[in-house]
C-alpha positions in Angstrom: 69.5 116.0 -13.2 68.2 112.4 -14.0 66.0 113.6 -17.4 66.6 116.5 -19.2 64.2 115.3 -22.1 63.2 113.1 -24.8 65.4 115.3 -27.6 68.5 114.6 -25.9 68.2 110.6 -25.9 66.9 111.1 -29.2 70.0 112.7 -30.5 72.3 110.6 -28.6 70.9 107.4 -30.4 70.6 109.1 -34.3 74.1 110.8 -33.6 75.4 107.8 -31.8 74.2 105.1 -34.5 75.2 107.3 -37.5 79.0 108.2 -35.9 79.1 104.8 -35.0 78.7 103.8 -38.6 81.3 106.1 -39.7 83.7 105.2 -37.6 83.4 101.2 -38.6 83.3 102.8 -42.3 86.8 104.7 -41.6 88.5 101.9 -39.6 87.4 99.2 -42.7 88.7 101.8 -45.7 92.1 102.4 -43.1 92.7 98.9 -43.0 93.6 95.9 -40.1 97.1 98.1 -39.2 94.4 100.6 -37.6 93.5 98.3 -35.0 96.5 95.9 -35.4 98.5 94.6 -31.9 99.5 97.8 -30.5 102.6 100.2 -30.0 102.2 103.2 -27.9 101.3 105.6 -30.6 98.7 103.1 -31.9 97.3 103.2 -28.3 97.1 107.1 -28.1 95.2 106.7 -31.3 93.0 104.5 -30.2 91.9 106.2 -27.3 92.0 108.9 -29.1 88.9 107.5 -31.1 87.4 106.7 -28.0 87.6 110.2 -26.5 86.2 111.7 -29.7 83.2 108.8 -30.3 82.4 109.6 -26.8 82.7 113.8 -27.3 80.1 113.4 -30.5 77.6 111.5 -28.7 77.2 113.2 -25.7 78.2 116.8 -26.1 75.1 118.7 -27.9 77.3 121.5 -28.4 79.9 119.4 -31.3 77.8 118.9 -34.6 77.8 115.3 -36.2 80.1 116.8 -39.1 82.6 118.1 -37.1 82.9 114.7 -35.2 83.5 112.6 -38.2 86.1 115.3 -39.7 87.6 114.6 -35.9 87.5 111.1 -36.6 88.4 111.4 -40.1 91.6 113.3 -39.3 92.7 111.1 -36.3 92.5 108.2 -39.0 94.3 110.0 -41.4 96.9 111.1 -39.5 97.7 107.3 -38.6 97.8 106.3 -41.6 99.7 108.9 -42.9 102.4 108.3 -39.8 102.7 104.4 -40.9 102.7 105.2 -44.2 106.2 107.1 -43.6 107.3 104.8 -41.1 107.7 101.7 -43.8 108.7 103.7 -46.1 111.3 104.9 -43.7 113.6 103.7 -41.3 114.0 106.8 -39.5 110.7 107.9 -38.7 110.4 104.1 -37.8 113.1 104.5 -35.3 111.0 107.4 -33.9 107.0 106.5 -33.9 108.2 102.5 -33.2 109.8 101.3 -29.9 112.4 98.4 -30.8 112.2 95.3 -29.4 114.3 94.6 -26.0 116.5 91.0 -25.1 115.6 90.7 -21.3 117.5 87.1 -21.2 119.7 85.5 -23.1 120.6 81.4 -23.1 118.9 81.3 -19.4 120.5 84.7 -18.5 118.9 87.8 -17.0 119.7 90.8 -19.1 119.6 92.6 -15.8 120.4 96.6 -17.3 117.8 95.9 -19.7 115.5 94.7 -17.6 115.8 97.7 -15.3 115.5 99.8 -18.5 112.7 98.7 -19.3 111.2 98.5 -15.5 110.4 95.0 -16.2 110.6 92.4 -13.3 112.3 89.1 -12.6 109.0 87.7 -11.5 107.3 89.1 -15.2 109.9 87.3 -17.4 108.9 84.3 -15.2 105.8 84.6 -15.2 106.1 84.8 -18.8 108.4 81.7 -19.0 105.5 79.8 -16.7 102.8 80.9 -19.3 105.2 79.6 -22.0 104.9 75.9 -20.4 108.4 76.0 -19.2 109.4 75.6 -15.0 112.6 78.1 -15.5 115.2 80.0 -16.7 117.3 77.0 -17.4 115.7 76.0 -21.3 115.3 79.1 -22.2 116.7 80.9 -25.2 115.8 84.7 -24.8 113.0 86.3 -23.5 112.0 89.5 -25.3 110.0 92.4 -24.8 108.2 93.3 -28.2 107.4 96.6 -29.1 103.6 96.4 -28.3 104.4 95.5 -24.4 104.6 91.1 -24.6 107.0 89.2 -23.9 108.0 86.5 -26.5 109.9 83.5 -25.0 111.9 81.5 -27.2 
């Protein structure tokens, strides 16, 4: 239960160091969008990653090869998803949430806000991070597609 052996740390570390590697490798060649600010679908990848780095290391039973075509795949399909989405502003309007105006000149946007199951005391909070004491200065407060608010 506590030690099973000397072979299974030793794969974990050769497997572990050499999908490590080819994971850095995959996220460098995909570029910073990979691990850019995140939307929800760039989350689900991301964990994603996590779930399957995790799966190759400790799981005797999934080959090193098969764990970086998991990883290779996962990457790929990201990629190939953005790639459409800039290139189209449908299947942007589908993978990417659009931004939401939770107040406007010092006014709550009150059926957004509940759209969006964001609180009073959040935009504040927000405004207070922001350096300002209220509502009163304030432009808009927005809720960006990767979950912050942006107070103007």
């Amino acid at each position: 239960m506590f030690f099973q052996g000397w072979s299974g740390i030793a794969r974990t570390v050769i497997v572990g160091v050499l999908a490590y590697v080819v994971l850095v490798l995959f996220l460098r060649i995909s570029g910073k969008r990979t691990l850019a600010k995140m939307n929800a679908f760039d989350l689900v990848v991301t964990v994603a990653l996590g779930s399957t780095l995790s799966a190759i290391l400790l799981q005797e039973s999934i080959a090193l090869a098969e764990g970086i075509t998991a990883l290779a795949l996962l990457i790929g399909l990201q990629y190939l998803v953005t790639f459409v989405s800039v290139r189209s502003e449908d299947a942007a309007k589908v993978i990417r949430s659009e931004p939401t105006l939770l107040v406007r000149q010092g006014a709550l946007c009150n059926g957004a806000m509940r759209r969006q199951r964001i609180t009073e005391g959040e935009i504040l909070s927000a405004v207070r991070a922001n350096g300002h004491e209220g509502l009163e200065k304030v432009q808009a407060v927005v809720l960006e597609s990767d979950g912050s608010l942006s107070v103007i």
